[in-house]
N, C-alpha and C positions, 0 to 999 in steps of 0.2 A: 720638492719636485712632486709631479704629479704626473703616475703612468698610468694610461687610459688602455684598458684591457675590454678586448673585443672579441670573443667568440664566436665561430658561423658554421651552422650546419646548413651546408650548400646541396642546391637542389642535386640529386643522385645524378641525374643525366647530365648536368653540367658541363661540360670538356674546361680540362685542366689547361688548354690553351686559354679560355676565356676567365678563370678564376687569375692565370697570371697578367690578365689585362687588369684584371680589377684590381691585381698587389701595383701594379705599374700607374694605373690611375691612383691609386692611394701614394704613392713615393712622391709623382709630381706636387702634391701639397707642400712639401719640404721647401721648406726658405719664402715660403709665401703668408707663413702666423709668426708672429717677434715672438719669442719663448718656446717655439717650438723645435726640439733639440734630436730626437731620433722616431726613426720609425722602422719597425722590422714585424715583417710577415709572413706566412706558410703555410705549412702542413705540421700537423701533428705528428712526431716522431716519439712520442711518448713508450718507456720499456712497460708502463704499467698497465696501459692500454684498457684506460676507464675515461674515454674521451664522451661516453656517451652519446656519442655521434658529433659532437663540435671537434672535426678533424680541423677545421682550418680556424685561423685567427690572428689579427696583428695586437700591436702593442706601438702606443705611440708618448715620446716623455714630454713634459712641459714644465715650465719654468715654475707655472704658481697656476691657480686656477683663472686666476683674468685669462690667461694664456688659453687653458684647456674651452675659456668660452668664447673667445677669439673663434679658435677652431670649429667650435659648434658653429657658429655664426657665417662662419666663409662660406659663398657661394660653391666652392668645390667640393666640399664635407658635406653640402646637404645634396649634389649631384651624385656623387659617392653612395651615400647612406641611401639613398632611393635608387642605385645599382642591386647595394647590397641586398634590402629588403625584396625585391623584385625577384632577387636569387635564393634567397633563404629558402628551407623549408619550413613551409604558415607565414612566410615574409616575416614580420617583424617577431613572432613565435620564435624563428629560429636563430635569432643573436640574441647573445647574452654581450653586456655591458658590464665591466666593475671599473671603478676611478681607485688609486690606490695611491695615497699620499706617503711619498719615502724621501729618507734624507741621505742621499749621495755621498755621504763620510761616513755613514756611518758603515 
């Protein structure tokens, strides 16, 4: 499996009404990529609180990488992603991307 980890330092004035539009707009993707199996987003609750300013960020799993580039690919992911960056602080400056290939048994 392959979990796509997304960090976002959102623009400071933001209202948190509109960041839950955008986790709401990210959820409707669900059931619309074959392999694509969860997806969960927020805020940072971290006790160590070295977020360096990426308070918010999702995580979404996918079956294999065909999957994870399905997703790339979907018109929704790329309407999304051009929310996001719109929102960031420096736009595309302020998300961090990691792909993180794990095995579910283990």
């Amino acid at each position: 499996m392959i979990r796509h980890i997304v960090l976002i330092r959102f623009n400071p004035d933001l209202p948190e009404e509109e960041i839950a539009d955008i986790w709401r707009e990210l959820r409707e993707i669900d059931g619309k990529v074959p392999g694509l199996s969860a997806i969960r987003a927020g805020r940072s609750e971290s006790p160590e609180k070295i977020e360096r300013g990426y308070m918010h960020g999702f995580t979404v799993d996918f079956a294999n990488w065909d999957s994870l580039a399905t997703y790339q690919d979907h018109p929704d992911h790329k309407k999304l992603g051009a929310r996001l960056v719109a929102n960031a602080v420096g736009g595309l400056d302020g998300i961090l991307v990691f792909d993180l290939p794990f095995d579910p048994s283990a």
